[in-house]
Every structure is written in C-alpha cells, then in structure tokens.
C-alpha positions in Angstrom: 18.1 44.2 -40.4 17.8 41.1 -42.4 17.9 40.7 -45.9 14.7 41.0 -47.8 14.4 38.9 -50.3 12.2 39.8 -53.8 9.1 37.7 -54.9 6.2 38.4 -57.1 2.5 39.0 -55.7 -0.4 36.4 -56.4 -3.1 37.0 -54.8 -4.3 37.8 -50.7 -6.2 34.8 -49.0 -7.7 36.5 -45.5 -6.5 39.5 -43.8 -3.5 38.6 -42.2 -2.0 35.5 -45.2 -1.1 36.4 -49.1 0.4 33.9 -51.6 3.3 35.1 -53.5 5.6 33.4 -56.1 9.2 32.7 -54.7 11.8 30.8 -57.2 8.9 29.7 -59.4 7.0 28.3 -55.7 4.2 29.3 -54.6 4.8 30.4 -51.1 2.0 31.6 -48.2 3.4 34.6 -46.1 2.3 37.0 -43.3 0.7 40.2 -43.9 0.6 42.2 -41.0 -1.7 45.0 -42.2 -5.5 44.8 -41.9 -6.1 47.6 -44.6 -7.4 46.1 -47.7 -4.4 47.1 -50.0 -6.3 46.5 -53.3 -4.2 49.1 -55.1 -0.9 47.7 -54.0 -1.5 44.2 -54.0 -2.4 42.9 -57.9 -1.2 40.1 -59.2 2.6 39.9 -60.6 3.6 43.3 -58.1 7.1 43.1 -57.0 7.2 42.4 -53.5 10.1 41.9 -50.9 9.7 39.3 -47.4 11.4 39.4 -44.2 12.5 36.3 -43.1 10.5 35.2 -40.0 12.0 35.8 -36.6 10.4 33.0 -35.1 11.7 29.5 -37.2 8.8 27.6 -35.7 6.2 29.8 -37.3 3.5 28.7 -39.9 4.2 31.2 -42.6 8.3 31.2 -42.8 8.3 35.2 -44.5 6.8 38.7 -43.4 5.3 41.0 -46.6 7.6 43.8 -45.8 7.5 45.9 -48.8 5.2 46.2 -52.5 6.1 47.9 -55.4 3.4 50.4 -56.7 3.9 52.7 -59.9 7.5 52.7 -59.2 7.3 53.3 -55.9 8.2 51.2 -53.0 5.6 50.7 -49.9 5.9 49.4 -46.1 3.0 47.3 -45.8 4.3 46.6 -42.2 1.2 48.5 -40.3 3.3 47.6 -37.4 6.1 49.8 -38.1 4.9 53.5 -37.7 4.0 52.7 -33.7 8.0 52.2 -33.8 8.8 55.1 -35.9 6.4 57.7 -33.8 7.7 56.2 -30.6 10.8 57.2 -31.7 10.8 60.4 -33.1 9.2 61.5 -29.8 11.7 60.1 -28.0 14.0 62.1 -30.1 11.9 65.5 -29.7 10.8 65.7 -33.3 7.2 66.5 -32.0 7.9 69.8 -30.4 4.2 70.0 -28.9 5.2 67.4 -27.1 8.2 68.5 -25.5 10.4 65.6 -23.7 8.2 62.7 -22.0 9.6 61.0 -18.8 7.7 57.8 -20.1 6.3 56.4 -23.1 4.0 53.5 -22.9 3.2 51.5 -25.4 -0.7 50.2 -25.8 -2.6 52.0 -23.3 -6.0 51.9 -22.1 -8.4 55.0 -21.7 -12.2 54.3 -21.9 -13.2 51.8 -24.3 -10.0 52.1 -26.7 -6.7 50.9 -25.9 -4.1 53.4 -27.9 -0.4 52.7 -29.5 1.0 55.4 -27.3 0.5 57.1 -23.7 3.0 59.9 -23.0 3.5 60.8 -19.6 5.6 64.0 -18.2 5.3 67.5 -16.9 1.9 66.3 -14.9 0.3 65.8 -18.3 -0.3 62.6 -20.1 -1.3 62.4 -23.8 -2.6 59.9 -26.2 -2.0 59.0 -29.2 -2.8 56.9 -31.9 -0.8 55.8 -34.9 -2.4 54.9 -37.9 -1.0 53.4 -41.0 -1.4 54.7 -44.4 -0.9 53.0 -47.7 -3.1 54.7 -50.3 -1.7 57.5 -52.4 -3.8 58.8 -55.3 -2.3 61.9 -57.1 -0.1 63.1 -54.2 -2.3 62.7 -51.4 -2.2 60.0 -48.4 -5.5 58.9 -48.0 -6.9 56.8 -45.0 -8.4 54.4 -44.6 -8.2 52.8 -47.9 -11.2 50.9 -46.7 -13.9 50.6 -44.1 -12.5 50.3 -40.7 -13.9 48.5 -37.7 -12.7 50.8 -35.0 -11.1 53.9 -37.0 -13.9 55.9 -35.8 -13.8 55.0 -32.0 -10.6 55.1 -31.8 -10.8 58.8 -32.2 -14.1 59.3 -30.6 -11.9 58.0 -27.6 -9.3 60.4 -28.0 -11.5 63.4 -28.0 -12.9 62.0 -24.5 -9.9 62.1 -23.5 -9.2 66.1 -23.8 -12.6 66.0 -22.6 -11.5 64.4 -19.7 -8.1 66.7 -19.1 -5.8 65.3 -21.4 -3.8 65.2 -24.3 -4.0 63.5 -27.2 -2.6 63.2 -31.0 -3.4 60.9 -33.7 -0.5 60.9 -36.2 -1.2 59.3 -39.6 2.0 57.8 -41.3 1.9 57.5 -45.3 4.4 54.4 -45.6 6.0 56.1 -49.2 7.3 59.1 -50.1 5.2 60.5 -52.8 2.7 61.8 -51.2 2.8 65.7 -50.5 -0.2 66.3 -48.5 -3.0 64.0 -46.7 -6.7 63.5 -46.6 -9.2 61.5 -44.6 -10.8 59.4 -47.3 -14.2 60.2 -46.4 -15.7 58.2 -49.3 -13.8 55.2 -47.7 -15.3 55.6 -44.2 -17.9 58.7 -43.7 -18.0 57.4 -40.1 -14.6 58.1 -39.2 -13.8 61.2 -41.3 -16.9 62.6 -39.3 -15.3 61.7 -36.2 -11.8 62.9 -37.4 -13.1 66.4 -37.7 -14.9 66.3 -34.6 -12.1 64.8 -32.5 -9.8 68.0 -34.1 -12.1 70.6 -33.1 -12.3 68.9 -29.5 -8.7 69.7 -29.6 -7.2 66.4 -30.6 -3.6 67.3 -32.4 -3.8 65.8 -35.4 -0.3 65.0 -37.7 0.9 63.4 -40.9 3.8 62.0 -41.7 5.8 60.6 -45.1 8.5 58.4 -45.3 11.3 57.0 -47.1 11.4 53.2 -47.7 14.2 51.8 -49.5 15.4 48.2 -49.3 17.6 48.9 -46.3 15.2 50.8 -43.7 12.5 53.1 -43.7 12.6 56.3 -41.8 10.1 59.4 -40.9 10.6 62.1 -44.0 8.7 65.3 -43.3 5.2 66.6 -41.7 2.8 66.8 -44.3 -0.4 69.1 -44.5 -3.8 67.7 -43.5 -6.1 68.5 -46.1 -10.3 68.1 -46.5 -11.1 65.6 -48.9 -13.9 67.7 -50.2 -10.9 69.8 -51.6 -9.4 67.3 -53.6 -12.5 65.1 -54.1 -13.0 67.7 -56.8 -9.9 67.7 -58.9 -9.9 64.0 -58.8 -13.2 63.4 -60.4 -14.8 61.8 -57.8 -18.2 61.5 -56.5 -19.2 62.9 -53.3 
C-alpha cells in the first residue's frame, strides 16, 4: 500500500474531519470512523495518514492509524468489512463452509448489512462491526452510543427468524485485547439486543488483529464475554 506518513493529533472537528499537526502545519484529514474515539484521539497522540486516492479531494490524507499506550490502532472502520470478506473467502469461518457468492451491503428488512453469503441453498448475514476501545484486555463496543447498533442486530435475528443465517463478527482493530465485551454501559440498547439476537441464534464472533505500519491482518478468535463479568473487576458502575 502507500506510505503512511506520521503526524501528531490536535483535536477532532465533526465525525468524519480531525486536525492534526504535519511538519509543524496544521493539516485537516478524513476520519472514516463514526465511533467517538475519545480514548485514542488526545491531543499530541502519534498518528499515521494515508495519502488520499482521490487528488481532487477536500482533505488530501486518510487517519489510518493512532498510537495508544504503546499500542498501534486502525481507525479505518472501513477496513474489517474487507478483512471478514476475506477470511471467508479463505474458509477461516468454518460455520460457514465455502460461499458461492459474497455480496457486499445487502438489504434484509429495514437494515442493509456489510455482508450476504450465499451457497448450499442457504444465505446468511452478517454484520461487521468495528472495535477500537480496549480497557484492561478486553475489546469493548461500542465505545459510545450508536444510532443503529441496536437494529442492526434486531434485524439480524429477523432474519433466522425468517429462515436464515446470520453472524455479526466484531473486529478489535489492535492486538492487545484477549477477550471481548459488549459495553453495555456504552449502549444498554444494543447490549440488550446483542443478547437477544444470540439466543435467536445469531452466530456471534470476535476477532483481534495485528496492525503494524505495513498492513493489518486478522490475528485470532477471541472469547465473547458478559460485561457484567468484568464490569466488576474494573471498578465500574453498573
């Protein structure tokens, strides 16, 4: 891919725009991530840009990647779709076994999903989320209220309801986190509907990943864990 190219974090102006400092200029990129990031993005954190592909654009640099503790972050919420697409494609999700077709940005109900697998007269969902927030070990998403989180997978359990498949796979962009959590204190709404959309028999799957300055890759499948169950050893109220 191209080469990043390091800056320093100064502050986020709306969802999709951040200001960082590049060669002692303040510069306005694109952040394509609609999480809230407050933990990764403080003022001075290392960050690294993509070069635009498109020259005729307003904001001349992607944020690819912050810094955090050490730890280096894809705040691309684009990327996992890519990733998951692939590693089914590859066979990694043995559930799955070997689709014929995978669509990208389907429609079922009132939610269009990342991916639609279709094969062996079956056709599965699924949805991709992208997680940022790790706090001692654990992936937790969202890291903020989220507009359609909970509908999303409202929608998916409609669709076993309705005969299918479906899988939501959450994707912890870093590799320190060992297990992951629905941050129910984040949004009650959709850790509700996450529980409920599991025992409608939505698959549900987490993911790490490596990130280095060169790529950034699927690492293992973590454990899905209740929040109650580390809400307690992190001191914080339920």
């Amino acid at each position: 891919g191209n080469q990043l190219i390091e800056a320093s974090f100064v502050r986020r102006v709306n969802r999709f725009l951040a200001v960082v400092e590049l060669d002692a200029v303040e510069e306005r990129v694109h952040v394509a991530n609609s999480g809230r990031l407050r933990e990764l993005f403080v003022p001075g954190a290392r960050v690294w840009l993509n070069p635009a592909a498109n020259p005729g654009r307003k904001t001349a640099y992607d944020l690819a990647l912050v810094e955090a503790d050490g730890v280096l972050v894809s705040a691309d919420a684009r990327l996992p779709n890519a990733l998951v697409a692939e590693a089914i494609a590859e066979g990694i999700f043995a559930e799955f076994g070997k689709p014929e077709t995978i669509v990208r940005e389907s429609t079922f109900g009132e939610s269009r999903f990342d991916l639609m697998l279709e094969g062996e007269g079956a056709r599965r969902y699924v949805e991709v989320k992208s997680v940022t927030l790790v706090e001692n070990g654990v992936g937790l998403f969202p890291d903020s209220p989220t507009v359609r989180g909970a509908k999303h997978l409202n929608t998916l359990a409609e669709a076993v309801e309705a005969g299918h498949r479906a899988a939501v796979v959450f994707v912890i962009q870093r590799r320190d986190a060992n297990t992951f959590a629905t941050n129910d204190e984040a949004d009650p709404a959709l850790a509700e509907a996450f529980r409920s959309a599991v025992d409608t028999g939505v698959n549900a799957y987490a993911f790490n990943c490596l990130v280095s300055l060169r790529e950034i890759k699927l690492d293992r499948q973590l454990e899905i864990v209740p929040f109650k169950a580390i809400a307690g050893s992190q001191g914080q109220g339920l």
